[in-house]
VEXTI-183646 format. One record per residue (C-alpha): chain; residue in one letter; residue number from 0; x, y, z. Coordinates in steps of 0.25 Angstrom, whole numbers. Each point is the difference from the previous one (the first is absolute). Example, Ala and Ser with C-alpha at 12.3 -4.5 7.8 and 13.67 -1.06 7.14 Angstrom:
BEGIN
<site c="A" r="A" k="0" u="49" v="-18" w="31"/>
<site c="A" r="S" k="1" u="6" v="14" w="-2"/>
This chain:
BEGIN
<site c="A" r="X" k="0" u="404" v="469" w="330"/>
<site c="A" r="X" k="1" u="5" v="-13" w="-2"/>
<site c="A" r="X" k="2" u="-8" v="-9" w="-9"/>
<site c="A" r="X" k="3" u="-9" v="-11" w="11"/>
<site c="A" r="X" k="4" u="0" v="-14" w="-7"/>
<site c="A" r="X" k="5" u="-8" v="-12" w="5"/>
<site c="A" r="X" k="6" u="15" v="-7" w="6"/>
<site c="A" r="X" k="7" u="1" v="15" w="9"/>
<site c="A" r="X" k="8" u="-16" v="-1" w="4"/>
<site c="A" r="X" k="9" u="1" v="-16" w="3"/>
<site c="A" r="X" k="10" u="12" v="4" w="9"/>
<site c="A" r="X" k="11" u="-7" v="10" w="8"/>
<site c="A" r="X" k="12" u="-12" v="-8" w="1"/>
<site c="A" r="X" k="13" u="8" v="-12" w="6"/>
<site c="A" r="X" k="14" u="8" v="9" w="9"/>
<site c="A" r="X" k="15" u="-13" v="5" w="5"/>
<site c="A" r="X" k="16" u="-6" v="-15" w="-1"/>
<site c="A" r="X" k="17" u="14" v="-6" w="7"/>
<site c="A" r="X" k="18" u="-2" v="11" w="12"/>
<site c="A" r="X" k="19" u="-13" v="0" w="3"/>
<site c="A" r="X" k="20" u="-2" v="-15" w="1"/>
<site c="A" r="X" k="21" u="13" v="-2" w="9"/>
<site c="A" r="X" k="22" u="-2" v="-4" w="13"/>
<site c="A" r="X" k="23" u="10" v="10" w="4"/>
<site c="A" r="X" k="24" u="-10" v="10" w="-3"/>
<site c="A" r="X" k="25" u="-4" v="6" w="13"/>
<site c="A" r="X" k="26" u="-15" v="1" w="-5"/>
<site c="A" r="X" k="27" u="-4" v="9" w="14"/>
<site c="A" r="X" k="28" u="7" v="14" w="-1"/>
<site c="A" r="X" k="29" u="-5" v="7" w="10"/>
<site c="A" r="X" k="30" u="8" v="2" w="13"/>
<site c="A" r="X" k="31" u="13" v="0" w="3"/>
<site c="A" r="X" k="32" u="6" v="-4" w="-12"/>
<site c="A" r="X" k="33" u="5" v="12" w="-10"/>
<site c="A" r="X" k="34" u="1" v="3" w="-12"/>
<site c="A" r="X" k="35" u="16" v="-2" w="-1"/>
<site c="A" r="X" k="36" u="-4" v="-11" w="8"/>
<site c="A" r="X" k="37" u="-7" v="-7" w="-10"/>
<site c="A" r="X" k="38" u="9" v="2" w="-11"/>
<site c="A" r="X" k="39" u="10" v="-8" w="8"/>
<site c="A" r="X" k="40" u="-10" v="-12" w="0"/>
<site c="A" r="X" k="41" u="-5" v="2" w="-14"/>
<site c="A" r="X" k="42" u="15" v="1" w="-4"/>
<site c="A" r="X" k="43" u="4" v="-14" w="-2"/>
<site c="A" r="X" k="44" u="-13" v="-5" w="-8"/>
<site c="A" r="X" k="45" u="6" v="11" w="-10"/>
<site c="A" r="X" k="46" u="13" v="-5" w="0"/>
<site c="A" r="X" k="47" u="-6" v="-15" w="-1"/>
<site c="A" r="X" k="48" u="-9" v="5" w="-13"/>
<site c="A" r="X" k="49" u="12" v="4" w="-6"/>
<site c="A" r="X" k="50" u="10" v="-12" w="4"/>
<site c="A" r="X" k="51" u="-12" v="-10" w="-7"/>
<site c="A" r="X" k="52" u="-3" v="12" w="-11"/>
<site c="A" r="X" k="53" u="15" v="-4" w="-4"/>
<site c="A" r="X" k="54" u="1" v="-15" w="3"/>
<site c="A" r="X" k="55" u="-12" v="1" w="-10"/>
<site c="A" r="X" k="56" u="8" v="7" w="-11"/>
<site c="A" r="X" k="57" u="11" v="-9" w="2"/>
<site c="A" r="X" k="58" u="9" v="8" w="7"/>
<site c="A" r="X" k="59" u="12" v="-10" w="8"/>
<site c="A" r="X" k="60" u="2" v="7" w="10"/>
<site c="A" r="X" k="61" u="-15" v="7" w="3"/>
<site c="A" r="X" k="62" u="2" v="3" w="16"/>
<site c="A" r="X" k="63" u="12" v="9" w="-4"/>
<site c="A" r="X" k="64" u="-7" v="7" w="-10"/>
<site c="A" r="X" k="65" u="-12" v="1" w="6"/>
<site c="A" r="X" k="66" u="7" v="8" w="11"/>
<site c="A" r="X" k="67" u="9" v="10" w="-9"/>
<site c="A" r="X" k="68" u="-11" v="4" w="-6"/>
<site c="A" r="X" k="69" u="-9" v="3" w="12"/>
<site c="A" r="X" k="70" u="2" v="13" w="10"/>
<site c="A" r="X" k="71" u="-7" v="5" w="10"/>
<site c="A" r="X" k="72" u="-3" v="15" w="6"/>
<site c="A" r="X" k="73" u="11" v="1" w="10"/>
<site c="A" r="X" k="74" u="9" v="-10" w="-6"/>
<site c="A" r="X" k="75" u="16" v="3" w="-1"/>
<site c="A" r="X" k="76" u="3" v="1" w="-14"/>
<site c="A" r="X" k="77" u="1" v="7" w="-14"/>
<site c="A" r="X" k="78" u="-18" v="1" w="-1"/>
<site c="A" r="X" k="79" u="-1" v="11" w="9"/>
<site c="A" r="X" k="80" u="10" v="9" w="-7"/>
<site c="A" r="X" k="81" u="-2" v="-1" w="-14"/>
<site c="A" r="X" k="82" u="-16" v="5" w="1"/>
<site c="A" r="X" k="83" u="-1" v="13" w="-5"/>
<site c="A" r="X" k="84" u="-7" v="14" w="5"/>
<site c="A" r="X" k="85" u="-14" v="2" w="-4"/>
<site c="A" r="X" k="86" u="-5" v="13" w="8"/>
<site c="A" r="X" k="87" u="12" v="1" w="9"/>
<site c="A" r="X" k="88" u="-1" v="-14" w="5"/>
<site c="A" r="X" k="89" u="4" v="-14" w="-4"/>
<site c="A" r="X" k="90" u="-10" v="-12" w="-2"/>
<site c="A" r="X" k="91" u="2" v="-11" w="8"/>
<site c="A" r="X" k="92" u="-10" v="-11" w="0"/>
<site c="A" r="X" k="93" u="0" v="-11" w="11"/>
<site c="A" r="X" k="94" u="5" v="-11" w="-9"/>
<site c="A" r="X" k="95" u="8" v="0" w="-14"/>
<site c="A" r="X" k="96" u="1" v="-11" w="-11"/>
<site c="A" r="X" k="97" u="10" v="1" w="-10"/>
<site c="A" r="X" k="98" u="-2" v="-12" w="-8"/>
<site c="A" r="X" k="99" u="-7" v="-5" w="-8"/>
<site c="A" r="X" k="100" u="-8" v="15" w="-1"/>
<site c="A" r="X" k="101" u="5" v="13" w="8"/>
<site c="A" r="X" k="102" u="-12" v="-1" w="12"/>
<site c="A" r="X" k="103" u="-4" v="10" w="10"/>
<site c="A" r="X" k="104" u="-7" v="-7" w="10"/>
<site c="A" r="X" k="105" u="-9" v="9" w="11"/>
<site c="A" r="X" k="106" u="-6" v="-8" w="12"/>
<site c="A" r="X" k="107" u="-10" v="8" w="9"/>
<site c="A" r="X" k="108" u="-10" v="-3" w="10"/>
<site c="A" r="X" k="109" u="-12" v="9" w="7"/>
<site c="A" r="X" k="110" u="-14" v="0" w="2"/>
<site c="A" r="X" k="111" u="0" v="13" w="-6"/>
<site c="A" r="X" k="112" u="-1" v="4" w="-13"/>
<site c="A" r="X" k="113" u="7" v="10" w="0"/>
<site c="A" r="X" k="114" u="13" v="-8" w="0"/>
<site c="A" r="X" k="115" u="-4" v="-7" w="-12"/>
<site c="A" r="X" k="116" u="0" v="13" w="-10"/>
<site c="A" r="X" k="117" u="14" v="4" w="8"/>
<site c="A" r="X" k="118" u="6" v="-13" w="-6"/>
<site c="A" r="X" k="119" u="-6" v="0" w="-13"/>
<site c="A" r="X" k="120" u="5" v="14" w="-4"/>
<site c="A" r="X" k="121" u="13" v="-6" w="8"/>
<site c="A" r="X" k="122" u="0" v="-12" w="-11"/>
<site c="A" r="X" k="123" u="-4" v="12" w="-11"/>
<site c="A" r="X" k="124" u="13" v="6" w="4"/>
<site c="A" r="X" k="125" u="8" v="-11" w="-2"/>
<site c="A" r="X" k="126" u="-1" v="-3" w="-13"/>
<site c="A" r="X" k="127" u="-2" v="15" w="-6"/>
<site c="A" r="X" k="128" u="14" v="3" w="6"/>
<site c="A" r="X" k="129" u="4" v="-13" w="-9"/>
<site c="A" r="X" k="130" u="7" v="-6" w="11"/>
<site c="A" r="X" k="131" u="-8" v="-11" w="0"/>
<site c="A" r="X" k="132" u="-7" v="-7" w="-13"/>
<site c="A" r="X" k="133" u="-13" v="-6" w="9"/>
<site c="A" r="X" k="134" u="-5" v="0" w="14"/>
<site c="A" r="X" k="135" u="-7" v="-9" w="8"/>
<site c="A" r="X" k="136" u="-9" v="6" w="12"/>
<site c="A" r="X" k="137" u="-5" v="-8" w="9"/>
<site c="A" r="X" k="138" u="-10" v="5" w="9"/>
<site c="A" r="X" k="139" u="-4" v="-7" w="13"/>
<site c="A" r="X" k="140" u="-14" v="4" w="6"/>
<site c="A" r="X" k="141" u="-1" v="1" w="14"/>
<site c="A" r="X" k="142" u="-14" v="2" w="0"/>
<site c="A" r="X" k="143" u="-8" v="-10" w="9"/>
<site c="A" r="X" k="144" u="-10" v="1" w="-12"/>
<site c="A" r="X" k="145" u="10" v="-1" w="-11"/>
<site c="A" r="X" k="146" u="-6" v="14" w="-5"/>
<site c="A" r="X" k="147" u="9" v="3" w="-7"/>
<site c="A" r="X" k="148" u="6" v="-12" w="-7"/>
<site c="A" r="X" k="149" u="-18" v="-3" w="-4"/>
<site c="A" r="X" k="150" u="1" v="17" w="-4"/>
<site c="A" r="X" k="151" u="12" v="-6" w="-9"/>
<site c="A" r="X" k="152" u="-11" v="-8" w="-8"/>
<site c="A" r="X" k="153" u="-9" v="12" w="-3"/>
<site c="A" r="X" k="154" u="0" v="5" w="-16"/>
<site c="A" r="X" k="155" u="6" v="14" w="4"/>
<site c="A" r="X" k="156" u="11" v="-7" w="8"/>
<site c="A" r="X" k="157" u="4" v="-13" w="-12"/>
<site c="A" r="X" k="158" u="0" v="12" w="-10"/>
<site c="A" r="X" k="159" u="10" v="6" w="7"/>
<site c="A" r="X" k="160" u="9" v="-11" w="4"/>
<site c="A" r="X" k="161" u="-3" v="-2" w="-15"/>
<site c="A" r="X" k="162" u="7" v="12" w="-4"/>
<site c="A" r="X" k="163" u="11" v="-2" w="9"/>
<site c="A" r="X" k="164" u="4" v="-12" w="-7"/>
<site c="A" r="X" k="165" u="-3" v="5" w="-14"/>
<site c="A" r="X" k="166" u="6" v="16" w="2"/>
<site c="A" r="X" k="167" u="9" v="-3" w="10"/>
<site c="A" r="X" k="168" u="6" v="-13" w="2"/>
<site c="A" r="X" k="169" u="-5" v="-1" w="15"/>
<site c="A" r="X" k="170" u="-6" v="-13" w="3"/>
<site c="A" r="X" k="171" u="-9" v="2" w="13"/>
<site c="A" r="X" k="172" u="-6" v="-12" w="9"/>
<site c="A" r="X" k="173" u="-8" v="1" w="13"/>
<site c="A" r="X" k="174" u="-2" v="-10" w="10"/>
């Protein structure tokens, strides 16, 4: 497992911080909208992220890095062929980052819970398979009541995403 430093933990937190404060972010799910659908929209706050991640370090030319080192599931390119089999099948997470860490990123939406353990043994996958060194999952509740992101809270369910992070390099977020 690849050792987490506080650089890697402040860049997952202001990826997550830089996508769910966007106005792009379609806060209502529910509807017509899915999931792949989603991903489009939440697509270019990634790629801004990375383009001020690399205007930040100092980077001359940070749009142009910022997009070789993003891929998305679906995308034309080297990404998709290069993941290894790991029970017969090949991961591929929704979004990859390549630089400045090796980052799975998962983004699911339900008002089911259901979907929320799919996605973390999803993520779990992705970096025992070391294809991926980190994962970001972000999982959007769909639930009227935001049950499940206010179920994220409890101690049972902190203590897990806990161990995610610590065991696993799996960063989980619910909105």
């Amino acid at each position: 497992m690849k050792k987490k430093t506080k650089q890697v933990t402040d860049f997952l937190t202001g990826l997550h911080s830089a996508i769910t404060s966007s106005p792009l972010l379609r806060k209502n799910t529910v509807g017509d909208k899915t999931e792949q659908q989603m991903q489009t929209e939440i697509r270019p706050i990634i790629i801004r992220y990375l383009e001020n991640h690399f205007k930040d370090a100092g980077v001359k030319d940070a749009e142009a890095k910022a997009h070789e080192s993003f891929y998305w599931e679906g995308q034309e390119g080297k990404y998709g062929r290069k993941r290894n089999l790991t029970f017969a099948a090949r991961n591929y997470p929704d979004f990859i980052v390549t630089k400045p860490y090796l980052l799975a990123i998962e983004y699911k939406k339900s008002d089911n819970g259901s979907l929320i353990k799919q996605g973390i043994g999803q993520s779990i996958m992705h970096t025992l398979s070391d294809d991926f060194d980190y994962v970001f999952y972000l999982f959007h509740d769909q639930c009227k009541e935001k049950c499940i992101a206010k179920s994220a809270q409890g101690t049972k369910e902190k203590g897990i995403i806990d161990m995610l992070w610590q065991q696993f390099n799996v960063f989980v977020r619910v909105i």
